[in-house]
N, C-alpha and C positions, 0 to 999 in steps of 0.2 A: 709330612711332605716327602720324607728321604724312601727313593724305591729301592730296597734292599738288596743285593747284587743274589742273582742264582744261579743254579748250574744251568739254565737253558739261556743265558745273556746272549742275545746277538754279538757277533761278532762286525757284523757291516751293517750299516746303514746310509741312503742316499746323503742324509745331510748330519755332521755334527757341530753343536752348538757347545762352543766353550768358555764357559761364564754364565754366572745363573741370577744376577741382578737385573734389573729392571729389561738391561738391553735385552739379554740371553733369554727374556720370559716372553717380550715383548717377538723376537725374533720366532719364537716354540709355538706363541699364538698363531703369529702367518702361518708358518708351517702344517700346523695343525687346522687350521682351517682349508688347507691345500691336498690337504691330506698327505703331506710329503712325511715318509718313515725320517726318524731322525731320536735323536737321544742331547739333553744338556748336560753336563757334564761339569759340577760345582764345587770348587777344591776347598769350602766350608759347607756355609748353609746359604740358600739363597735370601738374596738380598744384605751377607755380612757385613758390608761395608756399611751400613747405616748401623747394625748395630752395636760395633765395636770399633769404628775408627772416628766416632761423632760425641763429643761432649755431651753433659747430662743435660744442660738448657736448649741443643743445639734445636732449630729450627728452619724449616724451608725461609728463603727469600723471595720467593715467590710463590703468589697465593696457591689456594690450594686448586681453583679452579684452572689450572694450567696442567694439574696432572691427568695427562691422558693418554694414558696407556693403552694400548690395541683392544678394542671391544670392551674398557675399562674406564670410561672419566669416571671424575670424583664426583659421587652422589653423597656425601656427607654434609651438614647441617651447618657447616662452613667454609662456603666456596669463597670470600673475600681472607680466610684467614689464613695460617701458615703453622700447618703440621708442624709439632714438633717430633722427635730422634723416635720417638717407640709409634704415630702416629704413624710414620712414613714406614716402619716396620711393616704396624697391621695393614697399611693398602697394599704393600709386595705379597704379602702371607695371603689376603684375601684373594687378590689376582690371580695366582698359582690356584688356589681353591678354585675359584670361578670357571679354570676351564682342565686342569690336572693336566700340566705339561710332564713329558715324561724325562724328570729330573732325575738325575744321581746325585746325590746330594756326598758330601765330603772324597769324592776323586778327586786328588788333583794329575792334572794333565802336563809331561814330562817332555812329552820331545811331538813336533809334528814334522812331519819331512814326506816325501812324495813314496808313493806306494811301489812296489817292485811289477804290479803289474797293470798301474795306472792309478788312476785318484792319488787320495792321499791316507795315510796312516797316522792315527794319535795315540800314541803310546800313555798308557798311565799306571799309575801304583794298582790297577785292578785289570790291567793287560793291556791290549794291543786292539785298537779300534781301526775298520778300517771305512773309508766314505768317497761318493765326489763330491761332495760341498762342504766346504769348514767355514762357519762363523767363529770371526777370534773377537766375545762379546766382552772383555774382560774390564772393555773403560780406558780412559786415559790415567787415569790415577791410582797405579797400585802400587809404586814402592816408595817408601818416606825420603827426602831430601834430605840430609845433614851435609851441613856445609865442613870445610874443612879445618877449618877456624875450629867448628866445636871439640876438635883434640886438646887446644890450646890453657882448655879451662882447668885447675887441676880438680879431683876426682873428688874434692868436699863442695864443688857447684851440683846441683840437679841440673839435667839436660832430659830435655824431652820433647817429640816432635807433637805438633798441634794432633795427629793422629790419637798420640797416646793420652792425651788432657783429656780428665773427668771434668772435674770442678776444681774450686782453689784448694778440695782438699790435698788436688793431685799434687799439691808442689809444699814442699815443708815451711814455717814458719820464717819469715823475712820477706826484703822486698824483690819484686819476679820483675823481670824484662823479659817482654816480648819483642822476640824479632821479627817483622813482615807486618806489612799493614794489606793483604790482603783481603776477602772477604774472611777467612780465618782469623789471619792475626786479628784485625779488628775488634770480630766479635768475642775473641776469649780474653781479650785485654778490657773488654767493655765488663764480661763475665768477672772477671777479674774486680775489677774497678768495683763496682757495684758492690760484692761480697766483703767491702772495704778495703782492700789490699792496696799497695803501693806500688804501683804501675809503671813501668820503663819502657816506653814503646819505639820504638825503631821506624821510622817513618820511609817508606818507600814510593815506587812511583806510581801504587793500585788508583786507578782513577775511582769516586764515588756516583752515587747518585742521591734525587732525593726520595724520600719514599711515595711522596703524595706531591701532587700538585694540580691548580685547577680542577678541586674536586674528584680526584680520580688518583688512584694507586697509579705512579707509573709505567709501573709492566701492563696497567691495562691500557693506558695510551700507544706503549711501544706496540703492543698486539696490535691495534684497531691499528696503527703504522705501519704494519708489514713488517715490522723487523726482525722477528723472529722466524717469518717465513725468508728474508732475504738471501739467496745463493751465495755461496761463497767466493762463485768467480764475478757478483756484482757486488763486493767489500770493496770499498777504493785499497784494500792493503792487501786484497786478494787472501793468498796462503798464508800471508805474515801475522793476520791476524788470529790463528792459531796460538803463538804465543803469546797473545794481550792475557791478560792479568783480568779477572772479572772485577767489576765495581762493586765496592764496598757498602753494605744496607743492611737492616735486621726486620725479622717478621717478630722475632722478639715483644711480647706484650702488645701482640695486634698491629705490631709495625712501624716502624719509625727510621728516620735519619741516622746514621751514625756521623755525629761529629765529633771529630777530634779534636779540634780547639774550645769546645766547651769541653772537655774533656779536662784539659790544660788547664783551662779556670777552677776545674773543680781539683786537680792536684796530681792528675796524671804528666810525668815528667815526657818530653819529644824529643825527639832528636832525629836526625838523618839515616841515611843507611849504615848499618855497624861492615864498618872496611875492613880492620883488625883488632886483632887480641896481643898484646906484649904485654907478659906477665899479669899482673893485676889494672894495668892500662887499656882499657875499650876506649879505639878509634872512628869516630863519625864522621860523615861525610858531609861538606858545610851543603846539604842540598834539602834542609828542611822547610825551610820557606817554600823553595820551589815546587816542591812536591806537592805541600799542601794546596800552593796557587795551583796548581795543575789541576788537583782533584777537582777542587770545587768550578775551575772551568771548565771541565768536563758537566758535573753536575749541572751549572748553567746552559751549558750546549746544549744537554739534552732539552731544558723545558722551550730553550730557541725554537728548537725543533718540534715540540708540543705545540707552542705557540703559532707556529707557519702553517701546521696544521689543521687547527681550529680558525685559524681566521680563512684558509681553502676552503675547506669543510662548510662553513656558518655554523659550525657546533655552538652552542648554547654551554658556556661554560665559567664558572665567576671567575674572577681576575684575583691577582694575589702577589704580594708582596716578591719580591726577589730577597735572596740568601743577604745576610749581610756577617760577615766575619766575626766572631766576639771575641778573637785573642789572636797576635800576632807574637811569633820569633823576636826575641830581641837578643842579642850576642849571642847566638846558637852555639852551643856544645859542644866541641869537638874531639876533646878526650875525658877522662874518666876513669879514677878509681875505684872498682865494682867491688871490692872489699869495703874501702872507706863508704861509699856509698850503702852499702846494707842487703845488697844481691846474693842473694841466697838461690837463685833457680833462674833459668833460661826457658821461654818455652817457643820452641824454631818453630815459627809458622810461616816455613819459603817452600810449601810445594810438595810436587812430587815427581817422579819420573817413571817412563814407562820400562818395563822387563821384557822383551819378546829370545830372550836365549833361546828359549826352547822351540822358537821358529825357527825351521831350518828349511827356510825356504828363501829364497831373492825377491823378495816384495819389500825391501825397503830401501830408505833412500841414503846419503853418506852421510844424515846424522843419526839414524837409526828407528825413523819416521818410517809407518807405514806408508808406500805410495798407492797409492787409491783413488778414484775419485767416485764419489757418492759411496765408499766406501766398497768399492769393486776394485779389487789387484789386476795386476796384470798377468796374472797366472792362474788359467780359468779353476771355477769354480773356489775361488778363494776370496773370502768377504772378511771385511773389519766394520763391529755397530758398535754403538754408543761412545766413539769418540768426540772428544769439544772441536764444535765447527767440522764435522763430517760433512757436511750439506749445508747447513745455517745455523744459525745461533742458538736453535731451538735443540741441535741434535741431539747435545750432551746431557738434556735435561728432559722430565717426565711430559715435555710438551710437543717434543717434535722427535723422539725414537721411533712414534709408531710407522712418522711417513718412510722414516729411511728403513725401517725393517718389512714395511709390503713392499717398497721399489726392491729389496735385494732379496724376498720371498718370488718374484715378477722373474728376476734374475735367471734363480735358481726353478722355476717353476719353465722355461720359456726352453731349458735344455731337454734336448730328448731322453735321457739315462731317469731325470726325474720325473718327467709324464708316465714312461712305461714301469717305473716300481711303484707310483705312486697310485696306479689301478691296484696292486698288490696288496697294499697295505689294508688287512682287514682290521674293522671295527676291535676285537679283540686283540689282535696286537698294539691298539692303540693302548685297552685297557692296561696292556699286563708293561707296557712301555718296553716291549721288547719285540 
């Protein structure tokens, strides 16, 4: 896939694309269907993120039929099921084969700032690029969170972010606390659990879902709902919902619920949010009831809302028991000694944050958020794809990049600078990607 850098490398191009995962592919296809000259620009290989920041069992949460990628849906012999970490590999790898974007595969991109005689300029370990359109396709999620607490551990604990978790070989002999219960924490703690191990899970405030209900996966009820198509300026929480936490579920073994209080039954220990660390003392937060009532009202609202919809509808659909709790909190936990206790490793599953240093440009906002809407800047010719909630809830995921990369292919095709290079670009310079 990687085009090998040569002495006749363009130096300018109408558009460049920075980031080479699904967004960055998905953005190369408009492009190239537009015939707009342009180059991606991927500081590993593309699609890296799946294959090294994703545990060995990890697997899609949603089926496989939601991946559709521009001129790409899933035609594999398992559209109800859920690619697992190397599956999701080969549909990026095939993609890129399907139509040969013209990738540089291991640049990474160092500084982008405005050009001395207009556009803009992307400086990288392999020179000086110069463009009027930059896609920044790089994701919401590329640097690991560790909280500040993890100093506090002394240096014979293992610490490791859910990024770096294989399997339980990843963490040495004893028992592991996980901290974060989101769609992460969850599933490496279930991983965990499973492989036999002794489980310490951190309970936070990720809402859940269930996986099925009235005969139907609920992501496919949510689809036939609109909700994934929903705008973001029609969220009742608007932009705020950007930081919601995704709900916790597994495609795990064809799919199923993750509950944490059968968990609990089976010998997984809970607890609330981890607030501190003093000395060999882990302090929680008495909010473990709460959290779990939360979840599972969430979970409940949704099938409310399944339910409202099948009775509008007259869908045809069999009826079915509601959730019922099988273990409750009793004198919840609130410190802890993680020596006496048997904790031998930590594995931080809180997240990640975005890196834009090397933006040096005024396109964000005072917490360090791109401002965008539909992922258009305020300073032409500058776009941001495949962030969570760009457009809807669909954006951040293999089911709704492709609408927001033809609306910002629409964008960049609608300016005059890339109609007129865009008759330029011959068939052969598509070839040689230069």
């Amino acid at each position: 896939m990687t085009v090998a850098p040569s002495p006749n490398l363009k130096t300018h191009y109408t558009a460049i694309v920075i980031g080479g995962g699904q967004a960055g592919l998905s953005m190369s296809w408009c492009l190239k269907q537009r015939r707009i000259n342009h180059v991606v620009f991927e500081k590993n290989r593309i699609g890296e993120s799946w294959r090294t920041k994703r545990w060995d069992s990890f697997c899609l949460v949603t089926p496989n039929w939601q991946c559709q990628l521009p001129g790409f849906p899933y035609a594999g012999p398992d559209p109800n099921g859920f690619m697992v970490r190397d599956e999701i590999v080969g549909y990026i790898e095939s993609y890129a084969r399907s139509f040969e974007p013209p990738v540089r595969e291991g640049v990474n991109v160092t500084r982008l700032r405005r050009g001395a005689a207009g556009g803009y300029e992307v400086e990288t370990d392999l020179g000086t690029f110069s463009c009027e359109h930059v896609i920044i396709a790089t994701g919401g999620y590329q640097e690991a969170t560790m909280p500040e607490m993890a100093a506090r551990f002394p240096r014979g604990v293992t610490q490791i972010h859910s990024s770096d978790y294989k399997s339980e070989a990843s963490v040495p002999p004893g028992e592991v606390m996980v901290v974060g219960s989101g769609q992460s924490g969850c599933q490496i703690a279930e991983d965990l659990h499973l492989a036999g191990r002794k489980v310490h899970l951190c309970v936070g405030s990720a809402p859940r879902t269930a996986r099925r209900y009235r005969g139907k996966d609920v992501v496919d009820w949510l689809h036939e709902m609109g909700y994934y198509d929903k705008p973001i300026d029609e969220h009742p929480n608007k932009e705020r919902v950007r930081a919601k936490t995704n709900h916790y579920v597994t495609g795990r073994g064809g799919g199923r619920d993750i509950d944490l209080r059968k968990f609990a039954t089976e010998g997984m220990r809970l607890y609330g949010r981890l607030n501190d660390v003093s000395g060999y003392v882990l302090k929680f937060a008495d909010d473990l009831r709460t959290n779990l009532d939360q979840a599972d009202k969430v979970a409940e609202n949704i099938k409310d809302a399944i339910d409202k919809f099948i009775a509008e509808r007259g869908v045809e659909a069999p009826t079915e028991a509601r959730y019922q709790p099988v273990w409750e909190p009793r004198n919840e936990v609130l410190e802890m000694d993680y020596l006496v206790a048997g904790i031998t490793s930590i594995v931080w599953c809180v997240g990640y944050h975005s890196d834009y240093a090397w933006v040096e440009l005024p396109i964000f906002d005072g917490r360090g958020y791109p401002g965008h809407e539909r992922g258009v800047t305020g300073l032409p010719g500058v776009y941001f794809l495949g962030l969570p909630w760009q457009y809807t809830w669909g954006s951040g995921r293999f089911v709704g990049v492709a609408r927001d990369a033809e609306y910002l292919a629409e964008r960049i095709t609608a300016r005059p600078v890339a109609i007129a290079e865009r008759a330029e670009w011959t068939m052969n310079e598509w070839a040689l990607g230069s």
